[in-house]
Steps between C-alpha positions, in 0.01 A plus 500: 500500500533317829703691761572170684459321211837622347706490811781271489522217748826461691589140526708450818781316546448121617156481347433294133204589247429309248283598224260341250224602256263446760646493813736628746728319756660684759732308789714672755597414843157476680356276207335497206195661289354471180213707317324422131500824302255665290545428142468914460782558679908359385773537799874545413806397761786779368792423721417497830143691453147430364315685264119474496363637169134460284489260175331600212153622595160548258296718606491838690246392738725174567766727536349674820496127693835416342683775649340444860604132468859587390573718878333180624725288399811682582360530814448136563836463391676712726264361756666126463866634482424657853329241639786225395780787646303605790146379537216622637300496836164665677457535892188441639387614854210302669327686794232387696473292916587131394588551141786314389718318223699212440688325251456169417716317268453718206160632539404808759207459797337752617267537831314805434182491661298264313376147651758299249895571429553625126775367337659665197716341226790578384519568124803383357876681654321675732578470892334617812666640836309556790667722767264639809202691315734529154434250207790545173413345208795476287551338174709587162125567281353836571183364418522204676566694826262786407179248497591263754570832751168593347325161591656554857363848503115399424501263746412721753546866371531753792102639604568887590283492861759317682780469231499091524586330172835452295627763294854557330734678698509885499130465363264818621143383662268783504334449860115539550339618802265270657116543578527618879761804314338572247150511651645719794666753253155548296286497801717835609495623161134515483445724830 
């Protein structure tokens, strides 16, 4: 059995979920999000929760996928009631002499060292905030945030000699020595 799986979602006030054989509708006060479901899995609105729980299922090996999927879902689920109550964001920190960011109508621009300016989409309810060295993306789709703040990320990921690059905030970058340090430490350890 699924741990998560069989863990009741709490549906809070001011948000709406509709539910059909194959999908799932979920509005509150930030907005709205909808999500297909897999045919091996039925969801249940009891009041004001959700129950996620497996259909019929054939086989035992099936059975192994069908109970990873069922979490899954639930998961997702929670996921969109969250994001429509609260939402979501990632900080970003760009460091680096003349690297900088801007937004521009919807889309973010960033100067990071390159000849050209990159400019990066926005996927659909997602925003961008540029404050100093801080970008926030912010949106009401986990996922949606989680790759664009992703796409930002590889841009220019941080190099560990002199720690330039973007990375999310609170991120650790190992640090390397560089050649003059590390040549100088096993010249003396060879005497």
């Amino acid at each position: 059995m699924s741990r998560i799986g069989k863990k009741p979602i709490e549906i809070p006030t001011g948000v709406t979920v509709d539910i059909t054989a194959s999908e799932i509708k979920v509005a509150g006060p930030k907005g709205e999000l909808s999500r297909s479901l897999p045919y091996q899995v039925s969801v249940k609105k009891e009041g004001n929760q959700i129950m996620v729980s497996l259909n019929e299922h054939t086989g035992a090996r099936e059975l192994l996928n069908i109970r990873a999927l069922w979490g899954l879902v639930r998961a997702l689920i929670a996921n969109m009631i969250e994001g429509v109550t609260k939402g979501y964001s990632i900080k970003l920190e760009i460091e680096g002499v003349g690297y900088k960011a801007e937004v521009q109508g919807n889309d973010l621009v960033l100067d990071v060292g390159f000849s050209h300016t990159v400019k990066i989409p926005a996927l659909f309810g997602v925003t961008f905030l540029v404050e100093k060295n801080i970008i926030t993306v912010s949106g009401i789709d986990k996922e949606a945030v989680g790759q664009v703040a992703a796409s930002v990320r590889k841009t220019k990921p941080v190099e560990p000699y002199k720690g330039k690059g973007i990375k999310y905030q609170g991120e650790y970058v190992r640090r390397k020595l560089g050649k003059r340090v590390a040549g100088a430490t096993g010249a003396a350890a060879a005497k």
